[in-house]
N, C-alpha and C positions, 0 to 999 in steps of 0.2 A: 050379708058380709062379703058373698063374693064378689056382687056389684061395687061396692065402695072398695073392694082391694084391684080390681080392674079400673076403677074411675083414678085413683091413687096413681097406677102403672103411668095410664095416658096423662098424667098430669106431670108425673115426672119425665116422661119423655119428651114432653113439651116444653119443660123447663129450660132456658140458658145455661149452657156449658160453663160458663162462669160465674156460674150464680155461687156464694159462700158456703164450704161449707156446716158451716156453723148452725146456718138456717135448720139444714136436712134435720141435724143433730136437737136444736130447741125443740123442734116440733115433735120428737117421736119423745122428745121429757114430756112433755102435757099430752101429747097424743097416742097413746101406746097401743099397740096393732099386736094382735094373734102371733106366737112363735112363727106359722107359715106365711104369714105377710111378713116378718122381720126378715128370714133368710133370704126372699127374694129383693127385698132393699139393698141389704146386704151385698148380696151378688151386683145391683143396678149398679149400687157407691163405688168398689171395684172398679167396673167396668170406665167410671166416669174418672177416678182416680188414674188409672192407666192412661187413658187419652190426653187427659191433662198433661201429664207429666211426660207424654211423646211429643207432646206438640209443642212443648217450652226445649225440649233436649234438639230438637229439629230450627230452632231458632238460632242459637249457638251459634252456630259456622258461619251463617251470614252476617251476622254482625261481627264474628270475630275478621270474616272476609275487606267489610268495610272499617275496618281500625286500620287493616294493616294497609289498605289501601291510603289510606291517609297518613302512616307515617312514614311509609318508603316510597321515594319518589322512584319513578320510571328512567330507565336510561336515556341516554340523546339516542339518537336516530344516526346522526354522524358524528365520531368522536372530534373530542375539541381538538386535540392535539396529535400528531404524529411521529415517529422514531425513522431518520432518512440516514441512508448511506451519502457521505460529503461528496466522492470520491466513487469510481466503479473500481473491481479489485483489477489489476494489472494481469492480462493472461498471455503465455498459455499459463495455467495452474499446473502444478505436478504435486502428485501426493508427498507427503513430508517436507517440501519446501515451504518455507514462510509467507505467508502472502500478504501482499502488498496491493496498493493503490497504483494507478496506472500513473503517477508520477513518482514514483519507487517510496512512498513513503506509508506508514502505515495507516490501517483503514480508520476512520471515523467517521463516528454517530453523533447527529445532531440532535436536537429534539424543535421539532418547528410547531407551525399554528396551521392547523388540517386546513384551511378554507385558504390561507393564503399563500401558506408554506412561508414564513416566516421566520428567520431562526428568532427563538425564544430559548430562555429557565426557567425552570422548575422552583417551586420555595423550598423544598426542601429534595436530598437525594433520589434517584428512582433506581433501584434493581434493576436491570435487563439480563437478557441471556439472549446467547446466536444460537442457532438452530440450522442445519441443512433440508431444502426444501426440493419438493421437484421440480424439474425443470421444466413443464408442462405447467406448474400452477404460477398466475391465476390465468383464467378463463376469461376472466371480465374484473374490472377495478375496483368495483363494490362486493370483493369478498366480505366474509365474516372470521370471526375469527374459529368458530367452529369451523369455516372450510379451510383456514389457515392452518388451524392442528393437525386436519386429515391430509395436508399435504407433506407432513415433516415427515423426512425419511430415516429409518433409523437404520444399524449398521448391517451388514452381512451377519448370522449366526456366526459364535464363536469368534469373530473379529472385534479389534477396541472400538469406540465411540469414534463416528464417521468426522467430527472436529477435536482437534486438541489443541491445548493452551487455554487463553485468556475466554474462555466460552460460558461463561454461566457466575450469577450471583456478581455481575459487572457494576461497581455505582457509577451514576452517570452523576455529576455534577453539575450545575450551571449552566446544563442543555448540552452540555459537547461529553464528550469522551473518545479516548482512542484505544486501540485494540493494539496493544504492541506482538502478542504474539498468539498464532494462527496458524496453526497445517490442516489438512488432509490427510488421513489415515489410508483411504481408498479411493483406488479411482471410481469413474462414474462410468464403467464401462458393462458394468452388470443389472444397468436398470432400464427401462425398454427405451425412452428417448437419451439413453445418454448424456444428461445435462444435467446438471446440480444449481438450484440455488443458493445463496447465502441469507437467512430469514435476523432480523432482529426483533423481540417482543420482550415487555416488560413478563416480569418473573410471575408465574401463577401464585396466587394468592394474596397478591397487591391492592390495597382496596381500588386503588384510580388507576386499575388496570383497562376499565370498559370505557375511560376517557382519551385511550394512548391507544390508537391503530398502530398496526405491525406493519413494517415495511420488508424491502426485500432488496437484492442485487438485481442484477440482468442472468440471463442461463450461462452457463459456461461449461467447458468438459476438463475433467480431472482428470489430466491422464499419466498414466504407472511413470511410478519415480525412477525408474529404470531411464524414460526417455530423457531426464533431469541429466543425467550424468555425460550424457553426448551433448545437451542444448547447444548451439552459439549464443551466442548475448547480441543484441541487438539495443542500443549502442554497446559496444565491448567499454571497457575499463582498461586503464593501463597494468593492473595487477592481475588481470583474467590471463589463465595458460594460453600460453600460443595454440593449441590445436582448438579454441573459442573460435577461431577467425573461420572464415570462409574459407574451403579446399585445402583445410589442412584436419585431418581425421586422426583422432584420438590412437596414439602411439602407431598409427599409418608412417609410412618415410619419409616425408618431408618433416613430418614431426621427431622422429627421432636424426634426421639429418641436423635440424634445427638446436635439439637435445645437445647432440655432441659438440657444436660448437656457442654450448652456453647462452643457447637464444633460449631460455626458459618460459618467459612473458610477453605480453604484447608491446611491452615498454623496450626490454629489449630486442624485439624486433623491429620497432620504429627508430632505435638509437641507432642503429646497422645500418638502416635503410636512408638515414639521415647523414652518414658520415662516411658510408662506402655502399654505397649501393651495387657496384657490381662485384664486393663479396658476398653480398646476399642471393644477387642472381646465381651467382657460382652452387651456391649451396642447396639452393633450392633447383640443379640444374635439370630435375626431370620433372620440369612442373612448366608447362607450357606457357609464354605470354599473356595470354586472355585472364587464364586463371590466376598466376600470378597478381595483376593488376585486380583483379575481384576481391586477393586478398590483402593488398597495398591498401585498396579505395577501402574495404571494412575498417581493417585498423586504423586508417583515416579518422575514423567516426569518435574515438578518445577523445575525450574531454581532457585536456593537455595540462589543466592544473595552472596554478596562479606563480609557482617554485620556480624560483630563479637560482642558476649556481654558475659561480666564478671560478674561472680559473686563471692564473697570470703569466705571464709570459716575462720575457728580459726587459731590463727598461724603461720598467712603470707602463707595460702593454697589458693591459687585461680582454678578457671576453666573458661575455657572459651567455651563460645557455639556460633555454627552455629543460622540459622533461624528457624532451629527447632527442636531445644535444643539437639541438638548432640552434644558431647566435643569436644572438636578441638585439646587443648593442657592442660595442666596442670601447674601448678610455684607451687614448693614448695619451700620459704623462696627467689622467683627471682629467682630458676633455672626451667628449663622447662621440663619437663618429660610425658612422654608417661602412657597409662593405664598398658603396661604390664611391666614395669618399677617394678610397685607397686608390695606388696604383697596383698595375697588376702583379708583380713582383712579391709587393706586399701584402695582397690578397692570398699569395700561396703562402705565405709566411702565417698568416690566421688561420689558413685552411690546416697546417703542420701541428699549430696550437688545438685547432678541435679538435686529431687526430690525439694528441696526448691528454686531452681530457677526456675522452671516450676512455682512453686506455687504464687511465687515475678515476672513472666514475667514482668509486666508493669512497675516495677521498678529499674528493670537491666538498670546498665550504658551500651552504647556502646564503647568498645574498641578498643583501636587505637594501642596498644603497645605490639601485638601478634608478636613471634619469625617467620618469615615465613619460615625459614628454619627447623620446625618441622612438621615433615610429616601430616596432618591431620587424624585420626580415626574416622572419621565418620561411618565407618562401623561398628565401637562397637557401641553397645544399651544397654547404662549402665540404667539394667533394676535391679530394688527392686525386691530382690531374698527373699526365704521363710525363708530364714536361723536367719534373724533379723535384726535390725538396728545394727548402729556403733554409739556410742558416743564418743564426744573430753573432756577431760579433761586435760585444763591447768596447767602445775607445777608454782612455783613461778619465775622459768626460765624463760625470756620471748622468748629462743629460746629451746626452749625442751617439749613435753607434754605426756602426756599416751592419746593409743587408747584402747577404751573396747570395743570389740565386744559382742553385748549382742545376747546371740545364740550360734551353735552346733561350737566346735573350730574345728581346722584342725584336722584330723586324727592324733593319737602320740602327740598329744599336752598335758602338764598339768596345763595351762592358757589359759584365753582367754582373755589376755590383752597383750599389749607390749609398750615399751617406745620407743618413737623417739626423736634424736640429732638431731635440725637444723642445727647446725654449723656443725655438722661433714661431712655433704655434703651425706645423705642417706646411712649414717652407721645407720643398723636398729640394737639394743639391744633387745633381749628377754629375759624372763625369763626362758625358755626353750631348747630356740634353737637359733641361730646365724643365720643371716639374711644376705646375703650379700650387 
């Protein structure tokens, strides 16, 4: 018996792992073995059951490995698309000031095509958000975006968010978007290089986020809004306070010099400086030549505006001034004539006139009915010369009047008056001499 329960053993351990078990089970119905051969069957079937059902649970993962391999594709390698600043932001930067593009306008984001940078849209909106970056990253051009995350800086403990405004959950439409408003909370002077980027990426959790690389600004340094409050402006503006300009310092004495005689703006210190120049020298009298002109040539830099204003004189004489009180053109009786048109006489007599429109500024109409095909003169500075004023006196004519100049006449003269013809189209009559 014990031979055939040994012969039994070796048969079954030579048996295939896969063999049914059903087989095991038929043969011990027709074949029936001693209690002490059944327990050790017993224990073998276990043993073989176990195995079985290890080596089917061990199978699992690899196949479930290859499903998923086949229904989730792998990312590109380089994303299609990229998120670019149009524009770099305009510095210097100050914390709490708005920031802008280096042509004063606000910043935008395009969306282009990674390999050729091509502006492109989107078919439908994208989220983005800004982010501040250091100014040290990147290293090289083929970041990732995991080193892009580790470069975002976040704020000081206890201080706000290092951007405010328009900064997060942004839709971009159509590939463009603009940022209209944007500060700085802090400056960038508590981190070891000093520099701040401006970072753009689509919003985490976007699915065609791993399609859209991140872009970035150039480094820049944020510095304390404190310095904001002194800056100059570089072009100035004709609405910037006068202590903007070069060498003139913020409630300093040329600036409260300036104050007291109602030079407030750059506008009116260019009005002054156009119409009497040496009351301006006067007031500015402890500010040396050199400096001076440093701060003539800055306020130079105004963008003068397209505003034209009229003012009339006796006559049917008009003039018309720029924004800061320069002539632009002349009408005498509806024709339009130039300064060196006139004689000199009569050039003091215009000069008289800009002096009372300087005076009336706040009451000059704006003009819409300037000849544009007369060359501007701005370059004359019809300045009150020492020689005297000019009076009009009306004839009974209402197209004809005498000018008197009160003051030294022209050399060879023996009047210092002359009669003008309006009708005759600047046929000038003298008493002395013929005018043409």
């Amino acid at each position: 018996m014990e031979d055939r329960l040994r012969g039994d053993q070796r048969e079954d351990q030579t048996r295939p792992r896969d063999r049914p078990i059903w087989d095991l089970r038929q043969t011990l119905e027709f074949d029936p073995l001693p209690s002490g051969a059944a327990m050790v069957l017993e224990d073998l079937l276990r043993q073989m059951v176990r195995e079985e059902v290890e080596r089917s649970i061990g199978l699992i993962p690899r196949n479930l490995e290859r499903q998923s391999q086949m229904q989730i594709p792998s990312s590109p390698e380089i994303p299609l698309y990229q998120l670019i600043f149009k524009n770099q932001p305009k510095t210097p930067i100050f914390a709490g000031a708005r920031i802008q593009d280096h042509e004063g306008s606000p910043l935008q984001i395009q969306l282009v095509v990674g390999p050729t940078r091509s502006p492109c849209s989107s078919p439908s909106p994208i989220k983005i958000e800004l982010v501040v970056l250091d100014g040290d990253f990147p290293s090289h051009d083929d970041w990732t975006s995991e080193e892009f995350e580790k470069a975002v800086v976040k704020e000081r403990t206890g201080r706000r968010p290092l951007l405010s405004g328009d900064v997060s959950n942004i839709t971009m439409r159509d590939g463009s978007t603009t940022i209209g408003d944007l500060q700085f909370t802090d400056n960038s002077s508590w981190i070891r290089n000093r520099h701040f980027r401006i970072g753009v990426r689509v919003m985490p959790g976007i699915n065609d986020r791993t399609f859209i690389k991140e872009s970035m600004t150039e480094k820049f340094t944020v510095k304390d809004h404190r310095g904001e409050l002194c800056r100059k402006h570089y072009p100035p503006v004709l609405t910037d306070e006068v202590w903007r300009l070069e060498k003139i310092g913020k409630n300093g004495t040329s600036h409260k010099k300036l104050s007291e005689s109602n030079i407030h703006n750059i506008q009116d210190f260019l009005k002054l400086h156009s119409v009497d120049p040496g009351q301006l020298r006067h007031i500015l009298n402890g500010v040396k030549d050199r400096n001076l002109e440093r701060v003539i040539n800055h306020a130079s830099k105004c963008d003068l505006g397209d505003k034209i204003y009229c003012y009339s004189g006796q006559n049917a004489v008009k003039i018309f001034l720029n924004s800061i009180c320069q002539v632009v053109q002349i009408t005498i009786d509806g024709f339009p004539h130039t300064i060196e048109e006139l004689p000199k006489n009569y050039r003091d007599y215009v000069r008289q006139l800009v002096r009372e429109a300087y005076q009336q500024w706040n009451n000059l109409r704006e003009a819409d009915d300037v000849d544009a095909n007369v060359a501007l003169i701005q370059s004359q500075n019809l300045v009150q010369t020492e020689a005297g004023q000019v009076q009009w006196y009306q004839n009974s004519s209402q197209d004809s009047g005498i000018i008197e100049f009160k003051g030294e006449a022209d050399e060879g003269s023996s009047s210092n008056s002359f009669q003008f013809d309006g009708v005759s189209s600047m046929e000038w009559s003298h008493e002395f001499n013929q005018m043409p």
